[in-house]
PDB file with SEQRES, HELIX, SHEET and CRYST1 records, atoms N, CA, C and O in Angstrom:
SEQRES   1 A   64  UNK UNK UNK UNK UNK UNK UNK UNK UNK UNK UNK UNK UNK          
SEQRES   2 A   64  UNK UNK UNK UNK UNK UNK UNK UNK UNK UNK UNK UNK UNK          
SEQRES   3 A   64  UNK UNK UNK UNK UNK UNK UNK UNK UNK UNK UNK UNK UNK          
SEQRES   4 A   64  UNK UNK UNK UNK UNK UNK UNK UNK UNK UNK UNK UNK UNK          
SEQRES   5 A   64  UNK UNK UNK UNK UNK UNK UNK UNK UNK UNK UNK UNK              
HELIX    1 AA1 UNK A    6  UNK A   19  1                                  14    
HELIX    2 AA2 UNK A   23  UNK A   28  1                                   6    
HELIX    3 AA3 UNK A   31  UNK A   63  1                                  33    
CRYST1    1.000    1.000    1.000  90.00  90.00  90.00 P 1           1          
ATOM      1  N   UNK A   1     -18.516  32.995  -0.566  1.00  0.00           N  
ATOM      2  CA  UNK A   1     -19.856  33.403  -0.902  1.00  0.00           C  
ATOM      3  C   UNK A   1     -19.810  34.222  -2.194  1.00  0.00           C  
ATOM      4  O   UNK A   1     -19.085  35.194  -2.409  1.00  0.00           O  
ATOM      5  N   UNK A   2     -20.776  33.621  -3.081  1.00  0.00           N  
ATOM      6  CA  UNK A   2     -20.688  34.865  -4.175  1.00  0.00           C  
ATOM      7  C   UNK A   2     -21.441  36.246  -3.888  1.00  0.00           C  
ATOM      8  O   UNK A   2     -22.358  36.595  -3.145  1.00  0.00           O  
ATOM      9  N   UNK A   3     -20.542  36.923  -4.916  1.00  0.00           N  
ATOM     10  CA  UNK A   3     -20.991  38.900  -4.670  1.00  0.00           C  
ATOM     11  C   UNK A   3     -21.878  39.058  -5.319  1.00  0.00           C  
ATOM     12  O   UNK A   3     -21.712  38.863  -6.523  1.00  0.00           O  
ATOM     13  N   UNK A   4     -23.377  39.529  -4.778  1.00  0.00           N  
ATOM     14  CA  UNK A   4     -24.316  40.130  -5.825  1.00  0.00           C  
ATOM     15  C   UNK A   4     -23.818  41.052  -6.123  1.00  0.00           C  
ATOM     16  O   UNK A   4     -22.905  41.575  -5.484  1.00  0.00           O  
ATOM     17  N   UNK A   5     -24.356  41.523  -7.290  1.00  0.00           N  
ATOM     18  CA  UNK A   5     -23.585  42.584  -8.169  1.00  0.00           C  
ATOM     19  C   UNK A   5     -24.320  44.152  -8.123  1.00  0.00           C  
ATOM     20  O   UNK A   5     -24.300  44.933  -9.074  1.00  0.00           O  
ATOM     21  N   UNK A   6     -24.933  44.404  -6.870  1.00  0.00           N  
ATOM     22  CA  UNK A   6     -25.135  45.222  -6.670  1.00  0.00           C  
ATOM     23  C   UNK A   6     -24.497  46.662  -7.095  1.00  0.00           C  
ATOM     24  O   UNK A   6     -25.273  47.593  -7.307  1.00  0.00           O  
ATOM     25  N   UNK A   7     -23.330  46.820  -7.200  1.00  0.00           N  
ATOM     26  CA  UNK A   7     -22.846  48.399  -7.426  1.00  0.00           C  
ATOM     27  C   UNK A   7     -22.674  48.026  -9.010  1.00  0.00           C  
ATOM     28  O   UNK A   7     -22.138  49.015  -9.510  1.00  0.00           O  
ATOM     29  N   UNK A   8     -22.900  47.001 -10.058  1.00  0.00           N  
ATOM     30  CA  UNK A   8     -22.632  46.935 -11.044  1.00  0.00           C  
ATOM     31  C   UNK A   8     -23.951  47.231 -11.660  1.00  0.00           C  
ATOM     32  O   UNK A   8     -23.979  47.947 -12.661  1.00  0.00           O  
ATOM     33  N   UNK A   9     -25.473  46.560 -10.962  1.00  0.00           N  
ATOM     34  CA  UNK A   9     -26.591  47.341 -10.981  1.00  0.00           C  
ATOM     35  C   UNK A   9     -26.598  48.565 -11.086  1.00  0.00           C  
ATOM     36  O   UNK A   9     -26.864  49.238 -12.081  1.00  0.00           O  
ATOM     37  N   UNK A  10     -26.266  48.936  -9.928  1.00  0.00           N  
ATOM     38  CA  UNK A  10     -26.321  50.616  -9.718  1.00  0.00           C  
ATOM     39  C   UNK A  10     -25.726  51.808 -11.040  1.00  0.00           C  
ATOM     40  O   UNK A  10     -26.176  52.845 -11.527  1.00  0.00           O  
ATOM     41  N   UNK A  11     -24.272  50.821 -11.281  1.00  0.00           N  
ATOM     42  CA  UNK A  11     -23.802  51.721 -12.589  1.00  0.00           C  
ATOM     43  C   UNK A  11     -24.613  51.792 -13.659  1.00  0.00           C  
ATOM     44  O   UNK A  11     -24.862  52.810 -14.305  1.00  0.00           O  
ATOM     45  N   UNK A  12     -25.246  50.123 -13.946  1.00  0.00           N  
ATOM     46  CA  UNK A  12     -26.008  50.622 -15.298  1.00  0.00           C  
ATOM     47  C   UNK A  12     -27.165  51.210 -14.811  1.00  0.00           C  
ATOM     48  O   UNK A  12     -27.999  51.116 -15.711  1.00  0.00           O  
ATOM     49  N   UNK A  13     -27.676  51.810 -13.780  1.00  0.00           N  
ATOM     50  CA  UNK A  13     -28.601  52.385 -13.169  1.00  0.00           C  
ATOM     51  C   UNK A  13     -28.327  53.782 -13.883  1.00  0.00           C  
ATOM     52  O   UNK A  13     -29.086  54.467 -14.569  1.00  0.00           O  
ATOM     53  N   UNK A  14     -27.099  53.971 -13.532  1.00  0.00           N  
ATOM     54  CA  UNK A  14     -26.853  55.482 -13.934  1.00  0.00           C  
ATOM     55  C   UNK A  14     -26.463  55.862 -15.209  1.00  0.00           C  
ATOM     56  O   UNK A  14     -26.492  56.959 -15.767  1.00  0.00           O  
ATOM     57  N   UNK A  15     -26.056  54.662 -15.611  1.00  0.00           N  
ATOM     58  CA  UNK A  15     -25.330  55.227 -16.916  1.00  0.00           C  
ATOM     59  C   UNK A  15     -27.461  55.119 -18.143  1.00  0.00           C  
ATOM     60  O   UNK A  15     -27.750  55.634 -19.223  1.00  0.00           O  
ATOM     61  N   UNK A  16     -27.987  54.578 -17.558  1.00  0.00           N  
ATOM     62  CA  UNK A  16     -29.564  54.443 -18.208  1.00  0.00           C  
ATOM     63  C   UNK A  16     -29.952  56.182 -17.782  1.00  0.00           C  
ATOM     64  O   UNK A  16     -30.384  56.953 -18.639  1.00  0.00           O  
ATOM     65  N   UNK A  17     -29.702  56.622 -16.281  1.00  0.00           N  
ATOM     66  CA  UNK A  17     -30.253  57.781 -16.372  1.00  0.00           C  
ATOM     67  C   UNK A  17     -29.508  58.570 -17.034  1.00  0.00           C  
ATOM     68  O   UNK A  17     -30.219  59.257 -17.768  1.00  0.00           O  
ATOM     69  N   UNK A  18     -27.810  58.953 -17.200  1.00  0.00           N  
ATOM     70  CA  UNK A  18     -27.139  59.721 -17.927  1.00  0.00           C  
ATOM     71  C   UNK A  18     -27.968  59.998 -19.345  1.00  0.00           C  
ATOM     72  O   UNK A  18     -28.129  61.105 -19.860  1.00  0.00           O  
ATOM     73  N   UNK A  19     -28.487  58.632 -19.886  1.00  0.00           N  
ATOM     74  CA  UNK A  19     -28.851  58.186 -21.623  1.00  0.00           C  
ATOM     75  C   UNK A  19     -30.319  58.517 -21.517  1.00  0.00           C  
ATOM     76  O   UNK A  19     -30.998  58.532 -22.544  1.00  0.00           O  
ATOM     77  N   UNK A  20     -30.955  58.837 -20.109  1.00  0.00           N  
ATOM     78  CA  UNK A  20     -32.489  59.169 -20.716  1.00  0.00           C  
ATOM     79  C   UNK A  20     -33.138  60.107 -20.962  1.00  0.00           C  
ATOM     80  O   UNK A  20     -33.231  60.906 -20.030  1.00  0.00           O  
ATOM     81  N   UNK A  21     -33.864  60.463 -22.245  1.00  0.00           N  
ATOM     82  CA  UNK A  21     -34.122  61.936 -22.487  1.00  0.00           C  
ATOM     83  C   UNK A  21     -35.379  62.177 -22.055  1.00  0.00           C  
ATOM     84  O   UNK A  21     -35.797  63.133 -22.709  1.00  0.00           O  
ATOM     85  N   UNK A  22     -36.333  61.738 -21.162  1.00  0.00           N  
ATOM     86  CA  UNK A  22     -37.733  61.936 -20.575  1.00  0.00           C  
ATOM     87  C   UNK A  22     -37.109  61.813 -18.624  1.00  0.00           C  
ATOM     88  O   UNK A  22     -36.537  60.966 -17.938  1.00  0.00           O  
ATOM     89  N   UNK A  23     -37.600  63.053 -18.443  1.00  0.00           N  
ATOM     90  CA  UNK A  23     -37.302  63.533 -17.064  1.00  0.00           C  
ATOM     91  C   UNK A  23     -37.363  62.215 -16.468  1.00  0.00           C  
ATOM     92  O   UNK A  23     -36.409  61.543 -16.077  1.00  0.00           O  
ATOM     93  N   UNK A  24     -39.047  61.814 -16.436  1.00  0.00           N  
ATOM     94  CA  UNK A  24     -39.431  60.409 -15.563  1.00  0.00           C  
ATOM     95  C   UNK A  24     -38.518  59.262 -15.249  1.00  0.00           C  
ATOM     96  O   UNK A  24     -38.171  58.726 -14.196  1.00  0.00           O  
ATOM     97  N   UNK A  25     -38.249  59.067 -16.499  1.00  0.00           N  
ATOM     98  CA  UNK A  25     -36.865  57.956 -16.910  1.00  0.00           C  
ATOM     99  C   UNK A  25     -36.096  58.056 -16.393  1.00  0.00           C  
ATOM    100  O   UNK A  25     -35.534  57.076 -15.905  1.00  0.00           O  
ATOM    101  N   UNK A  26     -35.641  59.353 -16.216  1.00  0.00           N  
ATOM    102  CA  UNK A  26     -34.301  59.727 -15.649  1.00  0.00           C  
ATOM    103  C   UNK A  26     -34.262  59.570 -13.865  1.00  0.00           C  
ATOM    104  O   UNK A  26     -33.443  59.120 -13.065  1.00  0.00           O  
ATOM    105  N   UNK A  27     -35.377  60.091 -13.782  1.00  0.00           N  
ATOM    106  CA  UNK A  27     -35.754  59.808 -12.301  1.00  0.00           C  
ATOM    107  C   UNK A  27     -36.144  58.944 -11.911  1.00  0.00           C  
ATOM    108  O   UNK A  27     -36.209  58.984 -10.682  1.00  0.00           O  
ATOM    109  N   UNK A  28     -36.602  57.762 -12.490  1.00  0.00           N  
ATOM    110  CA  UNK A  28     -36.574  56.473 -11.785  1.00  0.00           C  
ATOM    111  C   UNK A  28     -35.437  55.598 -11.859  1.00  0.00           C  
ATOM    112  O   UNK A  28     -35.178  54.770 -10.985  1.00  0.00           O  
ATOM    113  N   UNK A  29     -34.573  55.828 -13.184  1.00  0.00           N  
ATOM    114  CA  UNK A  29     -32.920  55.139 -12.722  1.00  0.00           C  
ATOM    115  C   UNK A  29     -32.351  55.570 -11.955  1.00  0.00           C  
ATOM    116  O   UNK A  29     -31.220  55.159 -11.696  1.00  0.00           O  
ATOM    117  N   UNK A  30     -32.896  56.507 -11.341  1.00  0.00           N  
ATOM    118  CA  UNK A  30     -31.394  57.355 -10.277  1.00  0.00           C  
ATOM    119  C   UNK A  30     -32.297  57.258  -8.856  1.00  0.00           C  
ATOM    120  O   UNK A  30     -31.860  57.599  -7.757  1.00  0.00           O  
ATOM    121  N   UNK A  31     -33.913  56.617  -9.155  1.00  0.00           N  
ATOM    122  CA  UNK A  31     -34.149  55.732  -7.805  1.00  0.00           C  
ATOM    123  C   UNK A  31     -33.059  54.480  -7.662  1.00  0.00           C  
ATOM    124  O   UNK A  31     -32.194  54.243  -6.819  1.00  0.00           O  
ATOM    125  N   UNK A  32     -33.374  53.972  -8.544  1.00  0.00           N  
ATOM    126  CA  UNK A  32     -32.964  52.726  -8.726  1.00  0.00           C  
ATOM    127  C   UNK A  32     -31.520  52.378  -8.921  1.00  0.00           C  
ATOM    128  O   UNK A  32     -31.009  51.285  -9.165  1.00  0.00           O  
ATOM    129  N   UNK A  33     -30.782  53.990  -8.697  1.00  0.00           N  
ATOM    130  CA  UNK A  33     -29.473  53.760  -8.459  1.00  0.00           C  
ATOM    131  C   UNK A  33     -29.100  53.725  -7.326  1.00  0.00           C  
ATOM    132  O   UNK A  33     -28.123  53.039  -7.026  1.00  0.00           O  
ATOM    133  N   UNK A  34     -29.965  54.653  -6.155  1.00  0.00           N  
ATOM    134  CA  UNK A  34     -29.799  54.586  -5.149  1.00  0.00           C  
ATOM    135  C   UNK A  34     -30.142  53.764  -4.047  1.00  0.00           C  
ATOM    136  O   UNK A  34     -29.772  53.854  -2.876  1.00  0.00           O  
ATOM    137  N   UNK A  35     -31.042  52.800  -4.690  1.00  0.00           N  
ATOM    138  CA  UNK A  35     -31.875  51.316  -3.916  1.00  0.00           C  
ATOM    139  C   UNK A  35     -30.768  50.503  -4.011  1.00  0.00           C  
ATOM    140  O   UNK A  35     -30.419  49.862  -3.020  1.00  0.00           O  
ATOM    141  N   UNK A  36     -30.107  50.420  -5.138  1.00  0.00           N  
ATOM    142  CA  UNK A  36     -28.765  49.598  -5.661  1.00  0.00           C  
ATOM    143  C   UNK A  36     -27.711  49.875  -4.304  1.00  0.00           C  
ATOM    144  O   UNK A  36     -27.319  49.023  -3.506  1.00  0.00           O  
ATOM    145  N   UNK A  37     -27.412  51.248  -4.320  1.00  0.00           N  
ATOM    146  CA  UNK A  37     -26.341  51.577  -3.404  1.00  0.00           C  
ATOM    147  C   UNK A  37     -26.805  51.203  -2.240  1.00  0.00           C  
ATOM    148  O   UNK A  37     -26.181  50.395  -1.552  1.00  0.00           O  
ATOM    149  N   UNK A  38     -27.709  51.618  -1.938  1.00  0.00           N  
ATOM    150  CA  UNK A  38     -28.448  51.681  -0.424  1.00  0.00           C  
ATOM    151  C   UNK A  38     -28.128  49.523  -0.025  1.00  0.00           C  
ATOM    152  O   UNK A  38     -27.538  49.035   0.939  1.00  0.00           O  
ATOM    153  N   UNK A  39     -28.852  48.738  -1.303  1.00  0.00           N  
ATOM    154  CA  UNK A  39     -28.435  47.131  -1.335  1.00  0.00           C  
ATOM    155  C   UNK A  39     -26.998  46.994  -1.016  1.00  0.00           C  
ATOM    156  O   UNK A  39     -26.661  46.291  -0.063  1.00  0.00           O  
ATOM    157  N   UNK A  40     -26.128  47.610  -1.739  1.00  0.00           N  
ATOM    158  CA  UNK A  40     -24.867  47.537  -1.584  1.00  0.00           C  
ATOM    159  C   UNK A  40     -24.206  47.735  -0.433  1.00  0.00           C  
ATOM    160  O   UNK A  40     -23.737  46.738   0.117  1.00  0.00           O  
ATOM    161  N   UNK A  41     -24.043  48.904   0.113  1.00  0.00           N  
ATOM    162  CA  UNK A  41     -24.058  49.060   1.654  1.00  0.00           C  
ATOM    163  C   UNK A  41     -24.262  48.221   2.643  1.00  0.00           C  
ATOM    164  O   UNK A  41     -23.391  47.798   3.403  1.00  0.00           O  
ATOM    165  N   UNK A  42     -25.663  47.900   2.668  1.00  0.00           N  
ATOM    166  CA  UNK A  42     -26.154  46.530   3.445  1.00  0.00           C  
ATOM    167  C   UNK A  42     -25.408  45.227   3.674  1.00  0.00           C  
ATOM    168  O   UNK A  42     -25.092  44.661   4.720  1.00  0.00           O  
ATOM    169  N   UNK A  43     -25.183  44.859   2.185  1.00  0.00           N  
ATOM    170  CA  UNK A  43     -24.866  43.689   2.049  1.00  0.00           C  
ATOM    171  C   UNK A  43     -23.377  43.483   2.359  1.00  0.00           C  
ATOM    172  O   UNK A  43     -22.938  42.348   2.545  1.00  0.00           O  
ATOM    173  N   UNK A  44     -22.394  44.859   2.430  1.00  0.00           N  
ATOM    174  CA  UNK A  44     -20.717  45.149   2.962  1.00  0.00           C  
ATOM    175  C   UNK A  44     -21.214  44.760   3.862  1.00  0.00           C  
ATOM    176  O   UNK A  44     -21.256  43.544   4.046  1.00  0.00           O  
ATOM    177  N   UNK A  45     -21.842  45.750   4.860  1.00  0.00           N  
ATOM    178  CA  UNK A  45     -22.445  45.897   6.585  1.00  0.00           C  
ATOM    179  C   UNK A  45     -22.056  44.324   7.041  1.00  0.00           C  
ATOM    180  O   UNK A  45     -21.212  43.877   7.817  1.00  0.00           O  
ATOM    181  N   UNK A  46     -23.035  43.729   6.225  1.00  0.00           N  
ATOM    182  CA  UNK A  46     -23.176  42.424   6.679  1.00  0.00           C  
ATOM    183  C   UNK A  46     -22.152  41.146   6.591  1.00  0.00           C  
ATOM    184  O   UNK A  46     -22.132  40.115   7.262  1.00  0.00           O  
ATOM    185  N   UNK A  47     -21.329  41.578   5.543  1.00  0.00           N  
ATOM    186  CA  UNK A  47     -20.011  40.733   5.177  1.00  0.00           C  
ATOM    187  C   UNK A  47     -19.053  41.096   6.138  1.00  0.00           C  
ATOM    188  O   UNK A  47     -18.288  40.284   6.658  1.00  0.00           O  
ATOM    189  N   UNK A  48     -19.085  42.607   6.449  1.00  0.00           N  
ATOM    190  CA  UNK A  48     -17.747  42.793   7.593  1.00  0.00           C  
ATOM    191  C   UNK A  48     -18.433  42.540   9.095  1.00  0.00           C  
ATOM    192  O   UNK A  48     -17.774  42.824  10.096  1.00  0.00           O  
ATOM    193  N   UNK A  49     -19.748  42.010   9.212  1.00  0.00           N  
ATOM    194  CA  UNK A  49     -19.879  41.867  10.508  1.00  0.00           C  
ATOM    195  C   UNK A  49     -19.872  40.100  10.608  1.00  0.00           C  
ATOM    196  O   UNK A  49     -19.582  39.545  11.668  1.00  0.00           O  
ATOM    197  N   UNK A  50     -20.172  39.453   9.562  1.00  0.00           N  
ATOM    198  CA  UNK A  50     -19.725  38.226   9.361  1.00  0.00           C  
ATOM    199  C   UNK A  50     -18.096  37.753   9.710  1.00  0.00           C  
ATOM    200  O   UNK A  50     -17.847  36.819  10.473  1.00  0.00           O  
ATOM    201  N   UNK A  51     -17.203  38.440   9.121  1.00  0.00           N  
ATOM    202  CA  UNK A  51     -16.049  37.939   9.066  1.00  0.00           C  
ATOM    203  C   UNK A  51     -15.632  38.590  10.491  1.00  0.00           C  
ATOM    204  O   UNK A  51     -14.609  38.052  10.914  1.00  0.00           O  
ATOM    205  N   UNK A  52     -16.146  39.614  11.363  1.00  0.00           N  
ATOM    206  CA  UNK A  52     -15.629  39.635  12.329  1.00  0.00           C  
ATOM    207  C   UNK A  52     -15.741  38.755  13.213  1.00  0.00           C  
ATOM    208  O   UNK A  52     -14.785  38.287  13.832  1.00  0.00           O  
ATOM    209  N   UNK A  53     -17.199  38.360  13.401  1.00  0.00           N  
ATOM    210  CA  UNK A  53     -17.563  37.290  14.028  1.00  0.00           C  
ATOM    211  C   UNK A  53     -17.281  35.468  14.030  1.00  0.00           C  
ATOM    212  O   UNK A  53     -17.222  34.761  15.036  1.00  0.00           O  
ATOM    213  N   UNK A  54     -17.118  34.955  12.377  1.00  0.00           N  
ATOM    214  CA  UNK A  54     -16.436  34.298  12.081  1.00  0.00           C  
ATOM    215  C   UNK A  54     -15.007  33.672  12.700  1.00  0.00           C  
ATOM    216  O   UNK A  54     -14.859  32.457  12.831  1.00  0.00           O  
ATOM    217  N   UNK A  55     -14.224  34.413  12.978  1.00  0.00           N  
ATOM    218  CA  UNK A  55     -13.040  34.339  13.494  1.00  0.00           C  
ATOM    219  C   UNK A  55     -13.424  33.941  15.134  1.00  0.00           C  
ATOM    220  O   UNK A  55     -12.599  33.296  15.780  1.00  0.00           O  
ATOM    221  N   UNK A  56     -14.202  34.197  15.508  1.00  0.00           N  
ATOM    222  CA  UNK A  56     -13.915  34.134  17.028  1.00  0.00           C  
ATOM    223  C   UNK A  56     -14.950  32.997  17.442  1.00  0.00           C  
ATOM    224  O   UNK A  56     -14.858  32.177  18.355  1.00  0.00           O  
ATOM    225  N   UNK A  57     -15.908  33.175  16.555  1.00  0.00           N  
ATOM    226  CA  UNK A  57     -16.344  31.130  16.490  1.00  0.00           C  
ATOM    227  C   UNK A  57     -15.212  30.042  16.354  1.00  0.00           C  
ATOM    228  O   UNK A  57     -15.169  29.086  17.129  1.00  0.00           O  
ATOM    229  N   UNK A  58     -14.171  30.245  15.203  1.00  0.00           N  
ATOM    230  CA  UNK A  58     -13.693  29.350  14.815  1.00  0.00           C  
ATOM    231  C   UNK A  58     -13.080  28.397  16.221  1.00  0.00           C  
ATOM    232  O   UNK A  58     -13.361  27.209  16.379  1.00  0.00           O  
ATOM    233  N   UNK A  59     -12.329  29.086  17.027  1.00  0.00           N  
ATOM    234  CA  UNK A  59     -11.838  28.563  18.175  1.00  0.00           C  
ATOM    235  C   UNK A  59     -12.999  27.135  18.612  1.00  0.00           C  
ATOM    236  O   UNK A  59     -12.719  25.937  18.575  1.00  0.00           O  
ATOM    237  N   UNK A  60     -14.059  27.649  18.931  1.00  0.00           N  
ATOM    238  CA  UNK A  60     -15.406  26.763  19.854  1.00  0.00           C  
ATOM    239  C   UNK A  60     -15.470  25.894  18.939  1.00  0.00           C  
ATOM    240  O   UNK A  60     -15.386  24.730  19.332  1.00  0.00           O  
ATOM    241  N   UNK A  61     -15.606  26.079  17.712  1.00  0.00           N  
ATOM    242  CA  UNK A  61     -15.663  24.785  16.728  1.00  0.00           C  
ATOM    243  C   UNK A  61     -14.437  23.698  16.891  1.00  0.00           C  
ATOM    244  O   UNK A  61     -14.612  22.485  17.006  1.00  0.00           O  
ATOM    245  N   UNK A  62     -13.463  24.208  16.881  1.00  0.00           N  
ATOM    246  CA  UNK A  62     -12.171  23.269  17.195  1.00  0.00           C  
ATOM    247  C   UNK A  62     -12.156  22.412  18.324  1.00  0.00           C  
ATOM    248  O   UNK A  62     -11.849  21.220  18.296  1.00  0.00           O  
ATOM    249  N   UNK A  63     -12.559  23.180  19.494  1.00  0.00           N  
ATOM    250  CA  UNK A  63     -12.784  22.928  20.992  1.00  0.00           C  
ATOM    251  C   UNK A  63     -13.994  21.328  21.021  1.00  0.00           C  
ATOM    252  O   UNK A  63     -13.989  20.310  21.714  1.00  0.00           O  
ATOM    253  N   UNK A  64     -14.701  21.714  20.143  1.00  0.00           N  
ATOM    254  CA  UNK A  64     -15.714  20.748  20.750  1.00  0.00           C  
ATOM    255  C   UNK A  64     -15.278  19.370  19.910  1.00  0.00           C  
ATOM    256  O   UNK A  64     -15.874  18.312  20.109  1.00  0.00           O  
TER     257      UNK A  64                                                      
END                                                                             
């Protein structure tokens, strides 16, 4: 499966707020860094509950 690039979002998330000189600016990349992370998270969550599960299908698939 390909990787969305979520935490690569997130960096230029931050590295935009590091570079912005209007408060606002600054505070909506460092929303939008943390929507990134918060995506990111999720989308692990869901890859390591995939591959756990994965494995223990594989058997029933063989079987039938």
């Amino acid at each position: 499966m390909a990787q969305v690039p979520y935490r690569e979002h997130a960096a230029r998330a931050r590295a935009d707020a590091d570079a912005a000189t209007l408060e606002n600016v600054r505070e909506r990349c460092l929303r939008a860094e943390a929507a990134w992370l918060a995506m990111a998270a999720r989308q692990e969550s869901v890859d390591r509950a995939r591959e756990r599960r994965e494995p223990a299908s594989q058997p029933q698939q063989e079987n039938q």
